[in-house]
C-alpha positions, -999 to +999 in steps of 0.1 A: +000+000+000+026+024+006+045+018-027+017+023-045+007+055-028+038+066-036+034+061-072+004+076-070+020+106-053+050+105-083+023+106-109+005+135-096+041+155-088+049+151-126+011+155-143+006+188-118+032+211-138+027+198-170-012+205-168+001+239-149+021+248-176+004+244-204-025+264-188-001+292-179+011+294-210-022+289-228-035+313-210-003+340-221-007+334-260-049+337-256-044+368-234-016+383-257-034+376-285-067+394-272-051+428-263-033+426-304-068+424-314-087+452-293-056+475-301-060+465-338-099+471-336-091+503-314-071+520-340-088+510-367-121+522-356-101+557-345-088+554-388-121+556-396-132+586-375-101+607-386-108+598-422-142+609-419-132+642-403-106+649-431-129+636-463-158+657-445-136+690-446-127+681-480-162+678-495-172+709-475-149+729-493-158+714-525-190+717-520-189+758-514-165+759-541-201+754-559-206+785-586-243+785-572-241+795-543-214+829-554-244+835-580-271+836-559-253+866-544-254+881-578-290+879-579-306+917-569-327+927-546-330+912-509-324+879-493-365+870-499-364+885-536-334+867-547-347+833-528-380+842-545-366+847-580-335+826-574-351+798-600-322+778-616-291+795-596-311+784-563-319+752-578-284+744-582-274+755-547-300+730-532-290+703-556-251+709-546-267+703-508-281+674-519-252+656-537-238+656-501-263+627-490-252+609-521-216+610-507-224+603-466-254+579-477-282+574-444-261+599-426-267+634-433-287+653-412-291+683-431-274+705-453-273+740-453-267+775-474-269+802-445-264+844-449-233+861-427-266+877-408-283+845-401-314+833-422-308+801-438-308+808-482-312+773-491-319+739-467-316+703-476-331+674-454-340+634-465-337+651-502-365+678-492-355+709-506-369+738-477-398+760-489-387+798-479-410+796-450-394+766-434-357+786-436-349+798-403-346+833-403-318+831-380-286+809-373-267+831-353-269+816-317-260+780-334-229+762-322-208+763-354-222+800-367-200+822-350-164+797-348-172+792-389-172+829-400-137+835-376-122+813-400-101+819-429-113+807-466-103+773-472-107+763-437-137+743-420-153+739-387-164+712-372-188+716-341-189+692-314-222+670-308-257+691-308-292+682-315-304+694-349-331+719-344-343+708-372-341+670-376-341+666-336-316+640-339-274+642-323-253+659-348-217+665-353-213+697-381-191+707-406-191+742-418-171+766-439-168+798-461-183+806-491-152+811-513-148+849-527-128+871-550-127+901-529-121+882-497-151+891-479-173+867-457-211+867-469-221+834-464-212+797-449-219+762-462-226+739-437-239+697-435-248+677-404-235+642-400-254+622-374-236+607-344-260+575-353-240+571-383-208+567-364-224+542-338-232+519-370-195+520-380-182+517-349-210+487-345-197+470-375-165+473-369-166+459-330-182+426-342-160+407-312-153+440-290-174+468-275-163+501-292-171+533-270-161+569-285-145+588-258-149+629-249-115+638-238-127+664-219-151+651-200-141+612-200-179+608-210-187+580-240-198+601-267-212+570-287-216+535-275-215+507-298-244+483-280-263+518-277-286+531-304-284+574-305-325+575-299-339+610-308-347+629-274-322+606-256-288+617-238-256+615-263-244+582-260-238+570-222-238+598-198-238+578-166-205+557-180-179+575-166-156+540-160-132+554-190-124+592-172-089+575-161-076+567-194-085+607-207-069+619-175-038+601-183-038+620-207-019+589-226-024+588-270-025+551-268-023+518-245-043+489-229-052+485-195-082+465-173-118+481-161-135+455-138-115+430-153-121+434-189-094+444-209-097+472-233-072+492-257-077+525-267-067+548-292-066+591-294-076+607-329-050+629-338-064+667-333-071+683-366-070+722-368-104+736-365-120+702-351-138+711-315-138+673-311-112+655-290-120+618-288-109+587-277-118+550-294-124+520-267-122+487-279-133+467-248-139+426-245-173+419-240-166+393-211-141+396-179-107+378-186-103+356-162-075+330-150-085+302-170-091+325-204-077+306-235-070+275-209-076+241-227-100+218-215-071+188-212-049+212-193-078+220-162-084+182-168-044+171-161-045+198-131-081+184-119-066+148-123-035+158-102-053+171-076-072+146-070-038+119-070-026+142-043-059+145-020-057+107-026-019+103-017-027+124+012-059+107+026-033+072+018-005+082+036-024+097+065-039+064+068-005+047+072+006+072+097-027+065+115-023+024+114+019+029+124+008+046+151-021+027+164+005+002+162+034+012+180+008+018+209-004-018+212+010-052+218+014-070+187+005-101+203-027-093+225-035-058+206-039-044+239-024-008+246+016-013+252+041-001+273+044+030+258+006+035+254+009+033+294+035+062+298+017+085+270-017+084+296-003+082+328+016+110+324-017+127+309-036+109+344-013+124+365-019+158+356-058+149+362-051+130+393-062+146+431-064+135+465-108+137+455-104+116+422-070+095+424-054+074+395-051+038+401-026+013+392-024-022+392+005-047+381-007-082+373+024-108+371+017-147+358+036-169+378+047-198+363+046-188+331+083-203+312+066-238+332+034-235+314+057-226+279+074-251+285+049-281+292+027-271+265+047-250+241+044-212+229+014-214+211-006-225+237+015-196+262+003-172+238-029-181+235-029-178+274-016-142+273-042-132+247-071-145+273-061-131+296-058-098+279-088-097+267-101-111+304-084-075+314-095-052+289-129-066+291-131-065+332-116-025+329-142-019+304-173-012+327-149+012+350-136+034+325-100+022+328-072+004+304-049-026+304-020-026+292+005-056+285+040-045+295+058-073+283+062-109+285+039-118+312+035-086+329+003-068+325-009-032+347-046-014+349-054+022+350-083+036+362-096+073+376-111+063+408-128+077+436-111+078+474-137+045+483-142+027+451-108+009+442-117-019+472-145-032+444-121-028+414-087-048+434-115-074+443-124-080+407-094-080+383-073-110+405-104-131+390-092-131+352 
């Protein structure tokens, strides 16, 4: 029994690092190989976003570059009179607004041809052209109005997130000058893009990942991936503020853990004349934990190995117990032995008093090597065991022990009272 438990304990010592190991390093590569792909994913999607900020700026300025929209200022009389007898110069303008939902399909909000003073000249929504009494008279107080006529020709603006006034719906502008010979400033060309649209990307894109757009600023997520942009809702996740210490770091790129999922993230490089300073997320769906990318044969070799050492241990626990047992009784009589007898009288000493003494009784066959030697040692034995037995089964109704000391010397110890050991002397001479 003890060889084999210690082949059992041998097995379990070798298949317990092996099934360790290959875990651990399991484990590595599937970890490793999940923060490649959320940085991959992170600065792709933040590709994306600066490529639409840069082709947005470009159309813009193509877009105003529009002859239409220098000749409606040709036209005389006032703003009303030359929308009123604008015919095909106006028509052009609108269809130059237009074209723009042909280049950003289902994602313009609404395009616009608005005067230096404020009233909208020409609108585009959905491919509605804007009758004159649906142009707002006045643009002034919008977000992107004032920064878009500081700017020099050739330059855009683009306005953080706003709701549309007119669409209702979470907006990012882009606005510029209407080109001129003489320098001057009359008029701006301007097309919404809605934040929806980037969610969708950023949704397609983040097919095994989260994907959260970041405010800089603020730490707030500007668009969420799993979250539709609902008209009348919040922009994007207000109450998520678990990303505020990657934009306080401050840090342009880099992975770290948020309640144990692991994310990478990405800053878009700041373009002149962009109000928008954002970061891409790319978060795992799922906390990593220890036993992420761990193959099922692995936990199974470390499961196995276990359970050879629980065994081994339960094994040689038992063999300790049975050794001892053993070296505290007579092989012969299996009756406690001589050192049995020290371990508890030294333990009954320490209990004994005057009120409840500890008694002890020698027992001493005489005649013994005679009865050897007139009926040999298997019948002397045989006496000795009866006799134990006789003993242990005499000390058994007063709470005491017998112990063989050797050869054929036996002792009893009992916890007595003062007056009861007559009784007890009377009764073990009988065996």
């Amino acid at each position: 029994m003890r060889r084999f438990s210690l082949s059992v304990l041998l097995v379990a010592i070798c298949l317990l690092p092996v099934g360790i190991g290959s875990g651990t390093s399991a484990h590595s590569h599937a970890v490793a190989a999940l923060d490649g792909a959320l940085a991959n994913t992170a600065a792709a999607q933040a590709q994306v976003l600066e490529d639409y900020f840069s082709r947005a700026r470009s159309i813009d300025l193509l877009t105003a570059n529009n002859p239409a929209f220098q000749d409606f200022y040709r036209l005389p009389g006032s703003r009303a009179d030359r929308i009123r007898a604008g015919g095909p110069v106006l028509d052009k303008a609108n269809q130059a607004l237009g074209y723009l939902e042909e280049l950003f399909p289902d994602s313009i909000g609404e395009a616009c041809f608005i005067d230096r003073n404020g009233p909208k000249i020409a609108r585009m929504v959905r491919g509605k052209w804007a009758t004159l009494q649906d142009l707002s008279p006045d643009e002034s107080g919008a977000a992107f109005f004032a920064p878009t006529f500081a700017l020099r020709h050739g330059q855009v603006y683009q306005a953080r997130p706003y709701v549309s006034p007119d669409t209702k719906e979470w907006v990012i502008s882009n606005s510029t000058l209407m080109p001129t010979t003489d320098g001057s400033k009359p008029a701006i060309v301007h097309f919404e893009v809605t934040i929806e649209s980037f969610r969708k990307v950023a949704a397609s894109l983040g097919s095994r990942f989260d994907i959260m757009v970041v405010d800089a600023r603020t730490g707030q997520v500007v668009v969420d991936s799993r979250q539709p942009q609902r008209i009348g809702a919040p922009l994007g996740s207000p109450d998520d503020r678990r990303f505020q210490p990657v934009t306080q770091a401050g840090t342009s790129q880099g992975s770290r853990s948020v309640s144990d999922r692991p994310l990478a993230f990405q800053r878009l490089q700041r373009q002149a004349h962009n109000a928008n300073d954002w970061y891409v997320v790319a978060a795992a769906r799922a906390p990593v934990g220890p036993l992420y990318g761990v193959s099922g044969w692995s936990i199974a070799l470390v499961v196995v190995a276990l359970a050879l050492l629980v065994f081994a241990a339960i094994a040689f626990l038992a063999q300790h117990r049975l050794l001892v047992a053993t070296s505290m009784s007579d092989a012969l009589t299996g009756i406690p032995n001589r050192r049995k007898l020290k371990t508890d009288l030294e333990r009954g000493l320490k209990d004994a008093s005057p009120a409840k003494p500890l008694l002890l009784m020698l027992f001493d066959l005489n005649g013994f090597k005679g009865y050897n030697d007139s009926f040999g040692h298997p019948a002397g034995d045989a006496l000795l065991i009866r006799l134990a037995k006789a003993l242990e089964q005499a000390m058994t109704d007063q709470g005491g022990c017998a112990y063989r000391l050797g050869g054929d010397e036996f002792c009893v110890l009992a916890a007595v009272g003062p007056d009861d050991t007559t009784p007890i002397v009377a009764r073990l001479p009988r065996p």
